[in-house]
C-alpha positions as CSV (number, residue, x, y, z in Angstrom):
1,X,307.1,122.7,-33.7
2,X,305.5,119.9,-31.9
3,X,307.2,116.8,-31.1
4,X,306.5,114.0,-29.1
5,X,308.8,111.3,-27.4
6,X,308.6,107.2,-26.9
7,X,312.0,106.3,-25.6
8,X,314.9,107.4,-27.2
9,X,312.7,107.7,-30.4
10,X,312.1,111.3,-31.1
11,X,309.5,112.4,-34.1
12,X,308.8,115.8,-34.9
13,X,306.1,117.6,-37.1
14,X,307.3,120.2,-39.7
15,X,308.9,123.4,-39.0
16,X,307.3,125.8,-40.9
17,X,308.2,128.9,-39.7
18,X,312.4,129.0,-39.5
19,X,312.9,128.7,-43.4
20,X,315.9,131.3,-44.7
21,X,317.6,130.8,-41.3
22,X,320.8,129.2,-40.6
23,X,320.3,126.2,-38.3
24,X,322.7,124.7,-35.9
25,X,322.3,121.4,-34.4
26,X,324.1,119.5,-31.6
27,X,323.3,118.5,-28.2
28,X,319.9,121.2,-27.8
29,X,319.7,122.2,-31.4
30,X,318.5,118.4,-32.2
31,X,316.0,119.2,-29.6
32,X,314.3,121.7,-31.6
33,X,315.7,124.9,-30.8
34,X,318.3,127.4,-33.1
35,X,321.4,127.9,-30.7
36,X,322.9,131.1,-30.1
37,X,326.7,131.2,-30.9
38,X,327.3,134.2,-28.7
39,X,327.0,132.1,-25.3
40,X,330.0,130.5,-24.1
41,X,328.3,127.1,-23.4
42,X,327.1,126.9,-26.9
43,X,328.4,123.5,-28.8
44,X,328.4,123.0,-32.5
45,X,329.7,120.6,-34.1
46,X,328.3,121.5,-37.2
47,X,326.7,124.5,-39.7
48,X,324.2,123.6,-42.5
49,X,322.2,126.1,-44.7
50,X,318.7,125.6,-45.5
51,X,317.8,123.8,-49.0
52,X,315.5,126.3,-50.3
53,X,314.3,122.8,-52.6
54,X,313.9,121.5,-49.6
55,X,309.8,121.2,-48.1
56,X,310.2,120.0,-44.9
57,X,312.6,120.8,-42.5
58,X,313.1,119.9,-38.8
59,X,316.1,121.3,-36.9
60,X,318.7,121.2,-39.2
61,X,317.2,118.3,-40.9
62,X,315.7,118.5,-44.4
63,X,313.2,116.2,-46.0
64,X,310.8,115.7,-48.6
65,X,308.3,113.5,-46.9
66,X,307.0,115.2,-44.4
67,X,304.6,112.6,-42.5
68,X,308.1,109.9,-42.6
69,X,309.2,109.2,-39.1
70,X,312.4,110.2,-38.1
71,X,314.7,109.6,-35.3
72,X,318.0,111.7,-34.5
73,X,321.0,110.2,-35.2
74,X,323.6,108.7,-32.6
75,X,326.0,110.9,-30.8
76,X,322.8,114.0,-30.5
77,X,320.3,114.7,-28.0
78,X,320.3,115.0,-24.7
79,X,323.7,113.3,-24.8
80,X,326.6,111.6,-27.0
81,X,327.2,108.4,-27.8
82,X,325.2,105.6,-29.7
83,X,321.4,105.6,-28.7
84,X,319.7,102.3,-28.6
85,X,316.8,102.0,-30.8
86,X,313.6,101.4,-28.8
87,X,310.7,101.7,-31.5
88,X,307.4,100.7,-31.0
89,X,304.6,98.3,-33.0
90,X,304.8,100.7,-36.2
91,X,300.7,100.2,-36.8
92,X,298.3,103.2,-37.8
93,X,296.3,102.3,-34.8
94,X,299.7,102.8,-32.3
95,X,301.0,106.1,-34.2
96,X,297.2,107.3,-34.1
97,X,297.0,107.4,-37.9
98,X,293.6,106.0,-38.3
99,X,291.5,107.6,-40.8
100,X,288.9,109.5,-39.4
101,X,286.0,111.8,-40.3
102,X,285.2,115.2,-38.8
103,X,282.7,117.3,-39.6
104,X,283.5,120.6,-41.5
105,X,281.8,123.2,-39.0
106,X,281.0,126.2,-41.3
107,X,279.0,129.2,-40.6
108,X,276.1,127.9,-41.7
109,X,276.1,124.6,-40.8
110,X,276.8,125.7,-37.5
111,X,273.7,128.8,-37.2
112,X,271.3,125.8,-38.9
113,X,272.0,123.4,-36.4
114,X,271.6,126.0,-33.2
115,X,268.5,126.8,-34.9
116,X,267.4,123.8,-35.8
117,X,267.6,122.4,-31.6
118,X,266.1,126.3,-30.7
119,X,263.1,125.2,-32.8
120,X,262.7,121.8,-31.0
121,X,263.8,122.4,-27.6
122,X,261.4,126.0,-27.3
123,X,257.9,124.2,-28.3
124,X,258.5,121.6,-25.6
125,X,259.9,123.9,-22.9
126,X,256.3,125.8,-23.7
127,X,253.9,123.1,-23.9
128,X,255.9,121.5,-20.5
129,X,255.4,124.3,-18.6
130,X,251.5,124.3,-19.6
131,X,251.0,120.8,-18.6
132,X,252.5,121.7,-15.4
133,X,250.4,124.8,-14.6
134,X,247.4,122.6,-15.4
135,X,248.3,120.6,-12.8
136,X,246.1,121.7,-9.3
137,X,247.9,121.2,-6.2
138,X,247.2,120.9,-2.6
139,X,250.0,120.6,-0.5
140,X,249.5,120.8,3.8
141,X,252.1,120.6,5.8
142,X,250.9,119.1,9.6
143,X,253.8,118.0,11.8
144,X,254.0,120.8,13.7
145,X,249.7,121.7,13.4
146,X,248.8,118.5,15.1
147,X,250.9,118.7,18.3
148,X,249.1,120.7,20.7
149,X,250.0,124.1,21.6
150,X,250.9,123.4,25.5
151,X,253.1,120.8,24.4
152,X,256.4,121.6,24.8
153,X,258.4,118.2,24.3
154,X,257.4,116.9,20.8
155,X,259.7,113.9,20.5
156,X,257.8,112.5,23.9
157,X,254.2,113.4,22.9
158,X,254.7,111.4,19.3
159,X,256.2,108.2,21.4
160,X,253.2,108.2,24.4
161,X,250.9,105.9,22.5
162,X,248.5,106.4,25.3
163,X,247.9,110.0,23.9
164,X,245.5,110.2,21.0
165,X,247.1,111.6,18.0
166,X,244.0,112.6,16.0
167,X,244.2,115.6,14.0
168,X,241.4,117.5,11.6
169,X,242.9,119.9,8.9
170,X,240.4,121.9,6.6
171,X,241.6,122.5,2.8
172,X,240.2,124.4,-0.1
173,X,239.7,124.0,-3.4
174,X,241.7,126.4,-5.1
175,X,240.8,125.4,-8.7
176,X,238.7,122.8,-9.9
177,X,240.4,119.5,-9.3
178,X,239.3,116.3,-11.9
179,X,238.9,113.1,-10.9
180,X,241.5,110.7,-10.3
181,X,242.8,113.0,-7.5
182,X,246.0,111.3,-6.2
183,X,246.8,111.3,-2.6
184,X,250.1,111.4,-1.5
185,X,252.3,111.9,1.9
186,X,255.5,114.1,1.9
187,X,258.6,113.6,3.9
188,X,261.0,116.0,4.1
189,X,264.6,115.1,5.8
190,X,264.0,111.3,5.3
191,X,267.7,109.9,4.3
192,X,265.8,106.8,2.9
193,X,269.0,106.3,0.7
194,X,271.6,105.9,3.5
195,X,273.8,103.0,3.1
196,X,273.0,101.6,6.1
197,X,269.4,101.7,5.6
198,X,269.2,100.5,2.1
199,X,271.3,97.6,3.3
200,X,268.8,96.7,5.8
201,X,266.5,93.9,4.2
202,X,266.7,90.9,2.5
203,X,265.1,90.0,-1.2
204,X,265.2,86.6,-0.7
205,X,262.9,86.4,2.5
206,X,260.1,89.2,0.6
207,X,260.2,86.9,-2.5
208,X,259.8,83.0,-1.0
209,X,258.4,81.4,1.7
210,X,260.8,79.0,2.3
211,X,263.3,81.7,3.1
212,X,261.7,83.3,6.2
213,X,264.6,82.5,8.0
214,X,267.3,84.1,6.1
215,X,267.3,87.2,8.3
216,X,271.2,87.8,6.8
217,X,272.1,92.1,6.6
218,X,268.8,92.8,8.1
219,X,270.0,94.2,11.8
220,X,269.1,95.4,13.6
221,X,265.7,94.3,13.1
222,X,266.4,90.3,12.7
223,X,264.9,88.4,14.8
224,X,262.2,89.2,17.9
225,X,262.5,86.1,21.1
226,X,265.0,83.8,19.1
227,X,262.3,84.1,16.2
228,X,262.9,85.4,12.7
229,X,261.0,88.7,11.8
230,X,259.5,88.8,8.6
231,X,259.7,91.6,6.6
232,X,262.8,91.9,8.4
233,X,265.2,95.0,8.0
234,X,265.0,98.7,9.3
235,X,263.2,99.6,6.0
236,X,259.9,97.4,6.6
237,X,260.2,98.3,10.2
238,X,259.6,102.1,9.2
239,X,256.6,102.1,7.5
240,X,255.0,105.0,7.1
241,X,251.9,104.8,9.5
242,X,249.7,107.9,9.3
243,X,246.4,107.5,8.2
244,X,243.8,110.0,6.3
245,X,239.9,109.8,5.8
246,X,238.3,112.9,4.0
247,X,235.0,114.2,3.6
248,X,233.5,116.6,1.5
249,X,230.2,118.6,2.1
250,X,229.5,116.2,5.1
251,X,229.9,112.8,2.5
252,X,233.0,110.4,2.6
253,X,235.4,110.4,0.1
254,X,236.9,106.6,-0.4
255,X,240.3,106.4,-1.1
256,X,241.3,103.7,-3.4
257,X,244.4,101.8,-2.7
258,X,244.7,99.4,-5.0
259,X,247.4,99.7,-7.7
260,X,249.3,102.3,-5.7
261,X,252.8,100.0,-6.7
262,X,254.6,99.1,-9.0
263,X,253.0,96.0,-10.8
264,X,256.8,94.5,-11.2
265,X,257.1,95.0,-7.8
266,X,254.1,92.6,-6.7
267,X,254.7,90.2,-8.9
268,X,258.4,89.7,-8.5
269,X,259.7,91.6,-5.5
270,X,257.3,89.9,-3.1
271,X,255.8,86.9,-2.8
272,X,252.0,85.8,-2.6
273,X,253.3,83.1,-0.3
274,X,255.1,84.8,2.5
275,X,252.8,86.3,5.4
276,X,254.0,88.9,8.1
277,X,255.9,86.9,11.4
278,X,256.7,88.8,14.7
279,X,256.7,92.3,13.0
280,X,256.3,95.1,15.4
281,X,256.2,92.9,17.9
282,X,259.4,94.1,20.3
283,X,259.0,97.4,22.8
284,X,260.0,99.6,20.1
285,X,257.7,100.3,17.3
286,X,259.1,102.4,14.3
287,X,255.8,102.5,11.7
288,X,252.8,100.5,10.4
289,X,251.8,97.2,12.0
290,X,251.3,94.5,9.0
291,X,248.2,91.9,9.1
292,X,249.5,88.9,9.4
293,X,246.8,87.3,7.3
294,X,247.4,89.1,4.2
295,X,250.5,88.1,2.1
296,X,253.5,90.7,1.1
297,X,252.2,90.7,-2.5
298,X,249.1,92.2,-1.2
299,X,250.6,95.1,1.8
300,X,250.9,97.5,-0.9
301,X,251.6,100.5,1.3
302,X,254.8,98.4,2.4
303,X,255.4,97.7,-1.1
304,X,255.3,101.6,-2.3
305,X,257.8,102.2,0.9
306,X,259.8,99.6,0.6
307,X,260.7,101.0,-3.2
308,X,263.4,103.9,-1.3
309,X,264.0,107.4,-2.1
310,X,266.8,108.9,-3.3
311,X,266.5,112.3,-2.2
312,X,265.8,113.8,1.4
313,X,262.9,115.1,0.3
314,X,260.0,112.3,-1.1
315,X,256.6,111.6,-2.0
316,X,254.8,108.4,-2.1
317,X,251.1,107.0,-2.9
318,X,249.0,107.0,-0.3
319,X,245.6,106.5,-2.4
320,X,243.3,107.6,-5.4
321,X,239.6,109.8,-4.9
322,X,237.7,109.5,-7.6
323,X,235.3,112.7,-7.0
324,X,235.5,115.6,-9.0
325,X,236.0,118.8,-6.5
326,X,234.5,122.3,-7.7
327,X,237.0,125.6,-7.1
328,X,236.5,127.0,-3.4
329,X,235.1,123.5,-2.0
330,X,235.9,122.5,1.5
331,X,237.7,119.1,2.2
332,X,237.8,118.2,5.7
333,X,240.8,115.5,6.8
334,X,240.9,113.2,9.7
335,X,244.2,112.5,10.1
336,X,246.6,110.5,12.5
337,X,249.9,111.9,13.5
338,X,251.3,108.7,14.2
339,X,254.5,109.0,12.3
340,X,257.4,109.9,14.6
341,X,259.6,112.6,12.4
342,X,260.8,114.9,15.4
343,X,263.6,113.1,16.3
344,X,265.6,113.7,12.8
345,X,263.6,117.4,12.4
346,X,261.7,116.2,9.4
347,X,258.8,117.5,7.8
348,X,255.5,115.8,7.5
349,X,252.7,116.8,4.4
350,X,249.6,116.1,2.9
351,X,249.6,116.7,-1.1
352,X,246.6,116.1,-3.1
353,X,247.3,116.6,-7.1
354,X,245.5,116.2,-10.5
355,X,247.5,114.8,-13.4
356,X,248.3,115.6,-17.0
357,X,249.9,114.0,-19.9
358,X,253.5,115.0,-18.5
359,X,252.8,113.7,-14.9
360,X,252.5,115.7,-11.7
361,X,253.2,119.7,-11.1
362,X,257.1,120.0,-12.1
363,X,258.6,123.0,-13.7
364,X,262.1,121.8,-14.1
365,X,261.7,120.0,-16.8
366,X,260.1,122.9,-18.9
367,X,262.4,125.4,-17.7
368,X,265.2,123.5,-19.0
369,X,264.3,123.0,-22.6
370,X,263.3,126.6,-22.4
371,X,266.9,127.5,-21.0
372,X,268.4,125.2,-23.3
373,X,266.8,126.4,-26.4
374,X,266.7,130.2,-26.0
375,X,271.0,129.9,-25.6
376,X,270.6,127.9,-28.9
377,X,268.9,130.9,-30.5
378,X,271.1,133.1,-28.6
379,X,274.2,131.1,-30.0
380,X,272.8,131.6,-33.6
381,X,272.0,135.0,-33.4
382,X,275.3,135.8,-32.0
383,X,277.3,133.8,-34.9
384,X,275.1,134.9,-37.2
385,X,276.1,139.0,-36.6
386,X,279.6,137.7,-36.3
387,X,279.8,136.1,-39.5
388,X,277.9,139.3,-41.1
389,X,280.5,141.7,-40.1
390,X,283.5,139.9,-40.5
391,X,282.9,136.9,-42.7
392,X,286.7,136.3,-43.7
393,X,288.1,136.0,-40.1
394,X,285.2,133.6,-39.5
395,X,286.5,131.6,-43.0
396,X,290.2,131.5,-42.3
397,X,289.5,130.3,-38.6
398,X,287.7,127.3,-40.0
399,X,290.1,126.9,-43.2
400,X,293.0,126.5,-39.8
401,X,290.0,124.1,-38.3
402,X,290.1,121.6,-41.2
403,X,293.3,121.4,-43.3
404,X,296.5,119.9,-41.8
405,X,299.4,122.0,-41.1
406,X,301.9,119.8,-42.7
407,X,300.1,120.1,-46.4
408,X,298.7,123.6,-45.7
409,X,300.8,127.2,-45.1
410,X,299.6,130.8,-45.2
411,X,302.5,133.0,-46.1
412,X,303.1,135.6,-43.6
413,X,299.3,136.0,-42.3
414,X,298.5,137.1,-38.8
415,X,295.6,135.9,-37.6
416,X,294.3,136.2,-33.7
417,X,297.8,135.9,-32.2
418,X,299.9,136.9,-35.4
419,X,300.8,133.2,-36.0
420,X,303.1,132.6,-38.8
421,X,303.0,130.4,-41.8
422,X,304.7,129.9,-44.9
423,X,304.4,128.2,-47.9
424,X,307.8,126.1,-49.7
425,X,307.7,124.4,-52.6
């Protein structure tokens, strides 16, 4: 029996499964529960045989609606004496008696539709994971190459910018590598999405001119001699500031850097009108130094770092070659390990990657329609032998599933855990 309570008013489903008993109601028996007339503390105030013409019964109480609302009667419950009445707006909506449609999940519709995603999902898992293993990929990690091997204290050899910090790294060409080849710089242990970080900046100064001055949640990077900084904020102060020139069989490779943002972010994040002020201009320098002659619009390595991470572990854009490179070539890269990173213990890397239709080298995304789809097979396969071997346990179960108790009994069935129904009328 399932009953639920608002106030004093009490409503109970059908009780389907006491008919031929004799009931007894009075302060617990109204509660739902046949009283034993053995026990000393047991009250009755009154006996009442079941009407076998009877459909519904509840307690003691007979009916022949059984979806009418009832509520017990004064002087019963958890004590005596008149009850107030305390019912609620009596709407469909409030007694959760809107109509409503639910699908009728049966065997088959159920192994079609696990199918059914199995056959979508596997193809792209597939062709996902062939995109990504068409993808070539360089990846050189340099932090720790490019500091000497007599130094000992890191953190003060990257601050001495008296000591050169030029750096040559060789890389091969493990497969042939089509043109545009897409140059990127890794950081690994870079919060860039820490909330005081993020904070740091103001919109309104990148966007107009006229606002160079609004230095507000920008410390501590504000202002340099009683002077606004523009950009201000620890984010612009940051910049990334390495530097890479390559060259291949003795020639240059260019590296193209135009286009390396986001068009949205040049046209409405910065403005063509505002020009760098007093950046990097106090005792501490944190990254790139900003031409003051070119507008924000236009600085699109600040753009591309300005636009933060939200994981520890990032790339960004550096630049574009537009050479085609030939399996076991030899690229040879000028860097400079400007970049401080070994105060925090990040991770500093040089990636150079083709493209496909998907994007860059990723498997996660194939894995998981592969995952995804193979448990969909698995799931049909599995209800599938099920429904071949015992077919009418699988019925009833979804019978149970779809039509109400209160219009629906099976007569002394026992099904999972030997639940008993029965059928008046």
């Amino acid at each position: 029996m399932v009953r639920s309570t608002q106030g004093s008013h009490r409503e109970y489903a059908p009780m389907t499964d006491r008919v031929g008993s004799t009931y007894y109601y009075g302060s617990h028996v109204a509660m739902g529960a046949p009283r034993d007339l053995s026990r000393k503390d047991a009250y009755t105030s009154e006996q009442k045989k079941v009407d076998p013409t009877k459909k519904y019964i509840v307690g003691s109480w007979q009916f022949d609606k059984g979806s009418e609302k009832h509520r017990l009667p004064d002087g019963f419950g958890h004590g005596f004496g008149p009850r107030p009445i305390n019912r609620g707006v009596d709407s469909k909506f409030t007694q959760q008696e809107l109509p409503a449609c639910k699908p009728i999940l049966t065997p088959k519709w159920v192994i079609s539709v696990f199918l059914l995603v199995g056959v979508i999902f596997v193809p792209i898992g597939v062709a996902s994971l062939l995109a990504s293993n068409k993808v070539v990929e360089i990846v050189d990690r340099y932090d720790d190459a490019c500091v000497p091997s007599n130094v000992t204290n890191k953190l003060a050899y990257i601050q001495n910018s008296t000591i050169s910090k030029t750096c040559r790294r060789t890389l091969k060409v493990p497969k042939d590598m089509k043109q545009p080849i897409f140059v990127y710089y890794q950081l690994n242990n870079f919060y860039q999405n820490h909330r005081r970080y993020v904070k740091s900046r103001n919109d309104q100064q990148l966007r107009d001119a006229s606002k160079a001055n609004e230095t507000t949640l920008c410390d501590p990077e504000k202002t340099r001699d009683g002077m606004a900084i523009v950009p201000c904020g620890l984010i612009a102060w940051s910049t990334f500031n390495d530097t890479y020139t390559f060259q291949h069989n003795t020639n240059n490779l260019s590296i193209d850097k135009t286009d390396i943002s986001w068009k949205s972010d040049r046209d409405h994040k910065f403005g063509s009108d505002v020009f760098p002020k007093n950046f990097q201009k106090g005792p501490l320098i944190g990254g790139k130094t900003l031409n003051e002659s070119i507008p924000l619009s236009e600085q699109e390595d600040l753009i591309v770092w300005m636009r933060t991470a939200a994981l520890p572990t990032f790339r960004k854009l550096y630049g574009r070659i537009y050479v085609d490179l030939k399996e076991n070539d030899t690229i040879t890269v000028t860097l400079d390990n400007n970049y401080n990173t070994y105060s925090f213990d990040g991770k500093k890397s040089l990636v150079l990657s083709t493209s496909t239709w998907l994007g860059g080298k990723n498997d996660f995304l194939g894995l998981a329609y592969l995952t995804v789809g193979g448990l969909c097979f698995f799931l049909a396969f599995a209800f599938t032998l099920l429904y071949l071997i015992k077919p009418s346990a699988v019925s009833l179960k979804q019978v149970h599933s779809v039509i109400p108790l209160d219009i629906f009994f099976a007569n002394t069935l026992q099904v999972g855990s030997k639940m008993n129904y029965q059928q008046r009328g």
